[in-house]
GUVEX-190686 format. One record per residue (C-alpha): residue in one letter; x, y, z; residue number from 1. Coordinates in steps of 0.001 Angstrom, whole numbers, plus 524288, in hexadecimal, padded with zeros to 5 digits. Layout:
BEGIN
+----+-------+-------+-------+-----+
| aa |    xx |    yy |    zz |   i |
+----+-------+-------+-------+-----+
|  A |     X |     Y |     Z | NUM |
...
+----+-------+-------+-------+-----+
***
This chain:
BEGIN
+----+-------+-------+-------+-----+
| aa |    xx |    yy |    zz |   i |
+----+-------+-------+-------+-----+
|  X | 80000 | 80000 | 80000 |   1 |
|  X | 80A0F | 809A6 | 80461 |   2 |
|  X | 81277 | 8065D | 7F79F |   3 |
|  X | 806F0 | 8071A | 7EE54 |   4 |
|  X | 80550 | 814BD | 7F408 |   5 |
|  X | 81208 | 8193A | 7F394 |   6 |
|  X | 81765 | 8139F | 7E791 |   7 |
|  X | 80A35 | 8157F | 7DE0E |   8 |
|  X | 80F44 | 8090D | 7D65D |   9 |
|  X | 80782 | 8077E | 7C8EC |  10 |
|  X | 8025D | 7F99B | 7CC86 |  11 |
|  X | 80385 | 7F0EF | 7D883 |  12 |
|  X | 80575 | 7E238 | 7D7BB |  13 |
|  X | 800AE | 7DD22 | 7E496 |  14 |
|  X | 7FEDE | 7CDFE | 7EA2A |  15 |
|  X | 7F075 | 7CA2A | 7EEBD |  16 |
|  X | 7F7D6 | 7C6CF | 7FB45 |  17 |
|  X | 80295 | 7CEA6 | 801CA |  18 |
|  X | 8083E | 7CCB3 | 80E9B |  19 |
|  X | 7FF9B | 7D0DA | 819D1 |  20 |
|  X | 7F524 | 7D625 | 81116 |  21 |
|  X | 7EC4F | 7D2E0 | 80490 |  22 |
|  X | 7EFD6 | 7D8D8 | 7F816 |  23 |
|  X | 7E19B | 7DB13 | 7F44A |  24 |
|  X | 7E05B | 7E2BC | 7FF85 |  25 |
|  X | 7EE51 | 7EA1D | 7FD3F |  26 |
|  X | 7E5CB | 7EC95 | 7EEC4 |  27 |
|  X | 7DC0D | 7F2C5 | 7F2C0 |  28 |
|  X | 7E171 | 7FB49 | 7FCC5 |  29 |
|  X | 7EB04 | 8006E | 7F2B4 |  30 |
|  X | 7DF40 | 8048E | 7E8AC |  31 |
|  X | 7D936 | 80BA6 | 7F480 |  32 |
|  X | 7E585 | 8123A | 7F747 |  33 |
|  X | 7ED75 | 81419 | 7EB4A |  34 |
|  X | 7E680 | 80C1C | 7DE35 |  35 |
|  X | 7F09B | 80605 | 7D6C1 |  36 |
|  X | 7F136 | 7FA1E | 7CC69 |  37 |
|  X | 7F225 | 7EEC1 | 7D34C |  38 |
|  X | 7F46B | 7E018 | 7D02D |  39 |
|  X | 7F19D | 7D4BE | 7D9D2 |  40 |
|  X | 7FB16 | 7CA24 | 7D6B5 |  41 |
|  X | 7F790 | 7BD24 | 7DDBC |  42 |
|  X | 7F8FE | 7AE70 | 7DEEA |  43 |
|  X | 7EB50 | 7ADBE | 7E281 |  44 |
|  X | 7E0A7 | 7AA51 | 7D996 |  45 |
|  X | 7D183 | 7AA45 | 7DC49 |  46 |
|  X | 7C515 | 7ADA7 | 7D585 |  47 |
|  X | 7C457 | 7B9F8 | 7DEAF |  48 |
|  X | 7D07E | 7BFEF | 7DDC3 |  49 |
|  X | 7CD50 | 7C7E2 | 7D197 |  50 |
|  X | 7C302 | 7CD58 | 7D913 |  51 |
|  X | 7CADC | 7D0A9 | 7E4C6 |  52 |
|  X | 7D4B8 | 7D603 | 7DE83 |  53 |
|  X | 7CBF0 | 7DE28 | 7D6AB |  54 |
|  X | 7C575 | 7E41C | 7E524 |  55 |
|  X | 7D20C | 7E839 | 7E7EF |  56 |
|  X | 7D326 | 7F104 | 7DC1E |  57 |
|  X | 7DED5 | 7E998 | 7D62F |  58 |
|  X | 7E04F | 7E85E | 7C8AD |  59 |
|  X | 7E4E0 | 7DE01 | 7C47B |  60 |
|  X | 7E8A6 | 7CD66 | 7C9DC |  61 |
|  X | 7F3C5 | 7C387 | 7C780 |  62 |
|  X | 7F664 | 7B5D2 | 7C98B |  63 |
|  X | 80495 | 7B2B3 | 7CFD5 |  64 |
|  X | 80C7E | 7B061 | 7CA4A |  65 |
|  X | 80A15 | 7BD8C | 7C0F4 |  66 |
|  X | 8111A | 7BCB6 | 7B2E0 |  67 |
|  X | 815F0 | 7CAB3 | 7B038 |  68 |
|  X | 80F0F | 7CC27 | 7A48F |  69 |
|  X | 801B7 | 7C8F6 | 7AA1A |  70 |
|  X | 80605 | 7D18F | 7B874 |  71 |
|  X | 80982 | 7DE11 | 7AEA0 |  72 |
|  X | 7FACC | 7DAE0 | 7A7F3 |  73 |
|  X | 7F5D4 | 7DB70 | 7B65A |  74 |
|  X | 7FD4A | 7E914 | 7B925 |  75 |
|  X | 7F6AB | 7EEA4 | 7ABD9 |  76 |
|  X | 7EB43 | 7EABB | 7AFF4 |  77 |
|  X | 7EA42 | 7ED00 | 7BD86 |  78 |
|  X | 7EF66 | 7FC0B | 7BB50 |  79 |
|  X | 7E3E5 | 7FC13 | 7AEEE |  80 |
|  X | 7D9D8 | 7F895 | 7B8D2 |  81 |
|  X | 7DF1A | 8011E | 7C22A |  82 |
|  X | 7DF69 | 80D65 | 7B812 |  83 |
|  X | 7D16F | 80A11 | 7B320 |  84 |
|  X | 7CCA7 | 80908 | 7C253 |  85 |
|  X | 7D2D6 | 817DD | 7C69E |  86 |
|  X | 7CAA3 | 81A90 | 7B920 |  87 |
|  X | 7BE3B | 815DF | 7BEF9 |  88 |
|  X | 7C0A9 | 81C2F | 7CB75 |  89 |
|  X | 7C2EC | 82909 | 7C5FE |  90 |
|  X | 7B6E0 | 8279E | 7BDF5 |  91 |
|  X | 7AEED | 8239C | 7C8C3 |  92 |
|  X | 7B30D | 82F85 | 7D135 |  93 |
|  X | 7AEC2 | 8389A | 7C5AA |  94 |
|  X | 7A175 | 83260 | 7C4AF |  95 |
|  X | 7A06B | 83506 | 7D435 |  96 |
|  X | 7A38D | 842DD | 7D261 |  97 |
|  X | 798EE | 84514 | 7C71C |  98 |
|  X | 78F98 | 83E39 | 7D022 |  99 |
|  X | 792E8 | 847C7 | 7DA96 | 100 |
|  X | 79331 | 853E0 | 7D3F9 | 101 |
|  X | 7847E | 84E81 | 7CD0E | 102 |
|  X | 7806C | 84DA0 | 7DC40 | 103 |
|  X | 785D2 | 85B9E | 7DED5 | 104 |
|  X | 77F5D | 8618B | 7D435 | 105 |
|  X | 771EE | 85AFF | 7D556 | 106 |
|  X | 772B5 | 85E6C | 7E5CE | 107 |
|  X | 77468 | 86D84 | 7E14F | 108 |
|  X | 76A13 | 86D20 | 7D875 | 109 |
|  X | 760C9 | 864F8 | 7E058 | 110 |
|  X | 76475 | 8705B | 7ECBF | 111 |
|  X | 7629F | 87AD8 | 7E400 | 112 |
|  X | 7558B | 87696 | 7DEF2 | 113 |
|  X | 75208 | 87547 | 7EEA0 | 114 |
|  X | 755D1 | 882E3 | 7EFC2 | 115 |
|  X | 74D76 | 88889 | 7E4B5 | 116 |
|  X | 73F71 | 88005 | 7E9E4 | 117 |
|  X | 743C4 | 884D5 | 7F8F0 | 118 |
|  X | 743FD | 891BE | 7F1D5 | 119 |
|  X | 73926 | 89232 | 7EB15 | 120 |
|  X | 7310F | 88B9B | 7F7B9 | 121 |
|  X | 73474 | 897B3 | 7FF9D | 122 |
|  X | 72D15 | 8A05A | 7F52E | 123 |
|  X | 72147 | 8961E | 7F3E9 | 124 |
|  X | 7163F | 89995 | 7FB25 | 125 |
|  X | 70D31 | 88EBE | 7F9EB | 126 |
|  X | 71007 | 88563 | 804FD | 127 |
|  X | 70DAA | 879C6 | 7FC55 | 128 |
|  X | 716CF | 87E21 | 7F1C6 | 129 |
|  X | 71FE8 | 8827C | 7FB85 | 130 |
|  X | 72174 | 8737D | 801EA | 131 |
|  X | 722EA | 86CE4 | 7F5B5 | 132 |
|  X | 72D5A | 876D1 | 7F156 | 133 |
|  X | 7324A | 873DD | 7FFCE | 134 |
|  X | 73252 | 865C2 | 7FE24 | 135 |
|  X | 7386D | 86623 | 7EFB1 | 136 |
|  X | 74498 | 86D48 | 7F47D | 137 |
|  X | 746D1 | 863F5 | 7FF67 | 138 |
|  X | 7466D | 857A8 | 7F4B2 | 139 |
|  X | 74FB1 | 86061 | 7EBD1 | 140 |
|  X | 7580A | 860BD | 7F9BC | 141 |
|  X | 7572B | 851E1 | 7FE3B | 142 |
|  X | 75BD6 | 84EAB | 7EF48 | 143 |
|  X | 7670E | 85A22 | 7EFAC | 144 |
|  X | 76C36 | 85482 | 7FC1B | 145 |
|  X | 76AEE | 84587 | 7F770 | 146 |
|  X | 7743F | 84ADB | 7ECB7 | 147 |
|  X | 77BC9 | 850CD | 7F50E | 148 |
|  X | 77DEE | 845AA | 7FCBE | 149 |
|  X | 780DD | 83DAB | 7F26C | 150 |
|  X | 78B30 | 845E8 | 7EF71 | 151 |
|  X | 79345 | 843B6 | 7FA70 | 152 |
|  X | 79355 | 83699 | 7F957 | 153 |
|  X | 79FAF | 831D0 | 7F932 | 154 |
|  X | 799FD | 82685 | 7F2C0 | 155 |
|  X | 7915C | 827A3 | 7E6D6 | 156 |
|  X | 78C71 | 819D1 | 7E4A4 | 157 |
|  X | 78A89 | 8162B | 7F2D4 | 158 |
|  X | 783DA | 82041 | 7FCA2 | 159 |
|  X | 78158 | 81C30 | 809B5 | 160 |
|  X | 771FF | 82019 | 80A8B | 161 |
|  X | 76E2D | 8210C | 81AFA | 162 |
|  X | 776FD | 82F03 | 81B78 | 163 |
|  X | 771B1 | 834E0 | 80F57 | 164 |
|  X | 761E3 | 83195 | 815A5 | 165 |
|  X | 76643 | 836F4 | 82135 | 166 |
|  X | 76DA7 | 8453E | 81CB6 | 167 |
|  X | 76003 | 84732 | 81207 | 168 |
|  X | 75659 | 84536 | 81FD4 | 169 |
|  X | 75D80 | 84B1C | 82A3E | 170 |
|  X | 76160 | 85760 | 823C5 | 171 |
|  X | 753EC | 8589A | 81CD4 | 172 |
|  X | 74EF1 | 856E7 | 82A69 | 173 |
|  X | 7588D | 860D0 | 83172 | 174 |
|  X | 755C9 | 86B54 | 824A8 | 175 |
|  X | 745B7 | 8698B | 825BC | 176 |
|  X | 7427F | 864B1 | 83474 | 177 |
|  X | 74EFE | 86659 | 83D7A | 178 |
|  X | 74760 | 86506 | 849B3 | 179 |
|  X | 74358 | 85749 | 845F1 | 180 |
|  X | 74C97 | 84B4F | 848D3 | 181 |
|  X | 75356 | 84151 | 83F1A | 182 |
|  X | 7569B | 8347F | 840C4 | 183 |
|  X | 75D3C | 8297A | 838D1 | 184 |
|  X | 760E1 | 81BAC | 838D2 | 185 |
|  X | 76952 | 8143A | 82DF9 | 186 |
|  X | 7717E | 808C3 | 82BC5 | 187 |
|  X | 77E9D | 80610 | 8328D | 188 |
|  X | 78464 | 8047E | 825FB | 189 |
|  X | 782BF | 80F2D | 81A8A | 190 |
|  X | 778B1 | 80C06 | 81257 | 191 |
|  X | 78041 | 80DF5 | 803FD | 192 |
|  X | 775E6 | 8126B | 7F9FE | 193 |
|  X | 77816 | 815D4 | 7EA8C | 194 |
|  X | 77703 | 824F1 | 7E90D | 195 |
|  X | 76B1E | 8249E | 7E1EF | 196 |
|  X | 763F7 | 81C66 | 7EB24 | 197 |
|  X | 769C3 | 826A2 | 7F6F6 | 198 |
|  X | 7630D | 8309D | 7EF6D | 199 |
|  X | 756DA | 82AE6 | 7F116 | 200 |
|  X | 75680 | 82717 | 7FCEF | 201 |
|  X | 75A6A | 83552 | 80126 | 202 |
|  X | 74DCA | 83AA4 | 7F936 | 203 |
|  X | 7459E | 8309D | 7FFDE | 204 |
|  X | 749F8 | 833D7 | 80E23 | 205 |
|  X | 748B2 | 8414E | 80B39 | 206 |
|  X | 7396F | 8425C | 80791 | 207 |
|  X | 7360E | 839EB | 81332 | 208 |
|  X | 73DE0 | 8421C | 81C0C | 209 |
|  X | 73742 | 84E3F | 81594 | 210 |
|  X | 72A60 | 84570 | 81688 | 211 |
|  X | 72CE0 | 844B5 | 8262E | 212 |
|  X | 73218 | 85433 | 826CF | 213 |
|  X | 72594 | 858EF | 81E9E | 214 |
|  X | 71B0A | 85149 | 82635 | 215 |
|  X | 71D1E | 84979 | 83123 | 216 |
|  X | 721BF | 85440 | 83B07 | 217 |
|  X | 71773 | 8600A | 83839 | 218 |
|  X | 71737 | 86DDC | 8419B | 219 |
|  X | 72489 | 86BB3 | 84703 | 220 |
|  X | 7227E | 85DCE | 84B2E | 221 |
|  X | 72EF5 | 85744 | 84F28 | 222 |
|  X | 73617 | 8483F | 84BFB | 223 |
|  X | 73B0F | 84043 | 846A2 | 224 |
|  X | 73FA5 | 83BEA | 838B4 | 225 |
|  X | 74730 | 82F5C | 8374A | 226 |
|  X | 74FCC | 82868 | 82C9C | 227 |
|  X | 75456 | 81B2E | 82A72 | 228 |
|  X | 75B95 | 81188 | 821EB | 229 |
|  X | 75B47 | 803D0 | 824A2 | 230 |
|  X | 75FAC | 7F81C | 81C63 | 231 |
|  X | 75514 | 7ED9F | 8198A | 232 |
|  X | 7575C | 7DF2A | 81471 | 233 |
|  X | 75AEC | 7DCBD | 80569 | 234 |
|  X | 76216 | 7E9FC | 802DC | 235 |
|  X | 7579B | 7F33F | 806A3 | 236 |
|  X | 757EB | 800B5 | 80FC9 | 237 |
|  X | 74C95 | 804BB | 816B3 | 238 |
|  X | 74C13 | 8149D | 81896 | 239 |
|  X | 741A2 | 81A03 | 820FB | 240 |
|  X | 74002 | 8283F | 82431 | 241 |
|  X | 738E8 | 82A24 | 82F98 | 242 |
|  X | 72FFB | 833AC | 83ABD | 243 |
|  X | 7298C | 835AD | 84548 | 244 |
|  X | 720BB | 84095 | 8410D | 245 |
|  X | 71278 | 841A7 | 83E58 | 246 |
|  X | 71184 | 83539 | 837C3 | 247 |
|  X | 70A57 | 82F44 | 82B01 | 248 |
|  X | 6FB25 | 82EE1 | 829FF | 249 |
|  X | 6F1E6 | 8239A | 83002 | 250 |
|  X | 6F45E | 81B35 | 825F7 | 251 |
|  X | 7021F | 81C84 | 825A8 | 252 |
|  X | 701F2 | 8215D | 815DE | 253 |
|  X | 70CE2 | 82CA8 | 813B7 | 254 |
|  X | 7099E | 83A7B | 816BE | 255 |
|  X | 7073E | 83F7E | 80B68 | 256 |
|  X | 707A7 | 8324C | 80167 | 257 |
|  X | 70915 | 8397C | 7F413 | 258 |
|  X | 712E9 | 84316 | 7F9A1 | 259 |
|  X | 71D0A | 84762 | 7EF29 | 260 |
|  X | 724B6 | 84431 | 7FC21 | 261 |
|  X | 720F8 | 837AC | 7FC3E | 262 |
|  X | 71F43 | 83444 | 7EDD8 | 263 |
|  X | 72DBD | 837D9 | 7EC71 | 264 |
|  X | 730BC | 82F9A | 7F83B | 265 |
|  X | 7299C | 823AB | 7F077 | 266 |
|  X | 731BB | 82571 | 7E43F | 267 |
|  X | 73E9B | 8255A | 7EA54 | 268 |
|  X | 73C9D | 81A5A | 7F164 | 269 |
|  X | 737A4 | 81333 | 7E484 | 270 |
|  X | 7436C | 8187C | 7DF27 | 271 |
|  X | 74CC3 | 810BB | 7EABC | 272 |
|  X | 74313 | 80502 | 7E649 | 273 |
|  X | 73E21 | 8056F | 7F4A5 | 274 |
|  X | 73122 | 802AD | 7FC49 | 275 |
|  X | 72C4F | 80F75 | 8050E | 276 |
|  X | 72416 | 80CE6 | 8100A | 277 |
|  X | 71D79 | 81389 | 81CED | 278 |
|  X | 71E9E | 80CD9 | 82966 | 279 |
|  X | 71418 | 80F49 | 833B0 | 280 |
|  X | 719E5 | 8183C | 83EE2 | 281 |
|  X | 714EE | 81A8C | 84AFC | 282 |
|  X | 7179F | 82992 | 8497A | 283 |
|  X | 71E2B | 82F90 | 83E42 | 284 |
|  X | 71FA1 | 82BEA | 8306D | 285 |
|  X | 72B43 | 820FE | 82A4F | 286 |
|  X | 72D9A | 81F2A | 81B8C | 287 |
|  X | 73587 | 810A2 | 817F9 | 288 |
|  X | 73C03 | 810D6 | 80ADA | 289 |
|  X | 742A6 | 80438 | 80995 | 290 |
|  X | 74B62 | 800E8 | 7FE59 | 291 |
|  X | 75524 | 7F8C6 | 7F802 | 292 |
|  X | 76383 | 7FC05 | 7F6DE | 293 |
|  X | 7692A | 7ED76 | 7F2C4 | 294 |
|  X | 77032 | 7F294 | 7E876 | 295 |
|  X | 77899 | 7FCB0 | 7F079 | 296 |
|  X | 78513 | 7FA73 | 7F6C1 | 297 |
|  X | 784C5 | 7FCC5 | 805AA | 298 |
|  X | 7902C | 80030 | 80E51 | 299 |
|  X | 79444 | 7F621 | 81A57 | 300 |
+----+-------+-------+-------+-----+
***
């Protein structure tokens, strides 16, 4: 390690065993720290070794004892594979910086659209006008601040989902209702979404925590509003937003069923190909999306 560092050779020939240490593992911690070429030349033969040589970001294997001709067509080809991976790498951190700068420009434009409806709301008289303006710019604002936080990801492909839920509630809670308390309960592991399906699920918490905000705590009422993430059997999340606030009707039917709330509520959780349900409360209101994440990596 401290000689690949030092020296910057133009290909390493290494052993799959070396004294007190693997040479896979010497491999791969060499890529991490300095990527060079690198040939695994071994007495060892096995169905898996190509593919654990391969993990270790080696190029290229030879059978002992090594002919010079074929180890000098291992070198070329090791430092080819080598040249066309930095290639990849370089192309992947370009596509990662278009994706972030398309995040930045759709947040501005999503906050600046907020800005003109909370504009033109302060000059609308009509209260009914005036709360759908209201509730438009705080949609324009969830979906600004999902992009946002998308942004920052350090990883594009993989977004771990319970602290993105949890910065769209609490803050819309502290902007709109400060005097009301927020709770949350996730996983002990991250939950590692795709981007797109973080997105959603930031939309979706939003309008029921607007939902709760709007209705269940009228004339300065105080509560609760909770949020949780839970993982079910056969890759599926459960994600219920709940409250302790005036509660649902008698027969337990949403507040207002044909809500553009609601309705938008209903197509994003089609959209997570989920199932959306209301459990029966003693006091307050809960909302259940649960939905299926099996193709999506998840951290340990």
């Amino acid at each position: 390690m401290a000689q690949t560092l030092s020296l910057r050779p133009d290909a390493i020939l290494m052993d799959i065993e070396m004294p007190g240490f693997s040479g896979l593992e010497a491999a791969k911690r060499i890529q991490l720290t300095q990527p060079t070429p690198i040939v695994i030349v071994t007495g060892h033969d096995s169905p898996d070794l190509p593919r654990s040589v391969a993990e270790t970001g080696a190029g290229a294997t030879i059978l002992k004892p090594a002919d010079p001709a074929e180890l000098e067509y291992a070198v070329v080809i090791a430092m080819a594979r080598h040249t066309d991976l930095l290639e990849l790498k370089k192309l992947v951190q370009q596509k990662e910086l278009l994706i972030r700068e398309v995040y930045h420009r759709v947040a501005n434009q999503l906050s600046a659209t907020a800005s003109l409806l909370y504009l033109q709301a302060q000059r609308e008289s009509h209260p009914g006008a005036k709360s759908i303006l209201f509730e438009s710019e705080q949609r324009m604002r969830a979906m600004a601040k999902v992009n946002s936080l998308l942004q920052a990801d350090q990883n594009l492909a993989q977004t771990p989902l319970a602290p993105h839920l949890s910065t769209i509630a609490s803050s819309l809670i502290r902007e709109l209702r400060p005097d009301l308390l927020y709770q949350d309960s996730f996983p002990g592991a991250p939950l590692m979404v795709q981007a797109s399906t973080a997105m959603t699920c930031g939309l979706l918490v939003h309008e029921l925590v607007m939902n709760s905000l709007l209705h269940a705590f009228p004339e300065g009422r105080t509560g609760i509003i909770s949020l949780s993430l839970s993982r079910l059997a056969e890759g599926r999340v459960r994600c219920a937003v709940e409250d302790d606030g005036t509660g649902m009707p008698g027969n337990h039917a949403p507040r207002n069923p044909i809500s553009l709330g609601l309705l938008i509520v209903s197509a994003l959780c089609a959209d997570l190909k989920g199932v959306l349900f209301h459990p029966q409360k003693s006091n307050g209101t809960a909302t259940v999306i649960e939905f299926p994440i099996i193709h999506h990596k998840e951290s340990s």
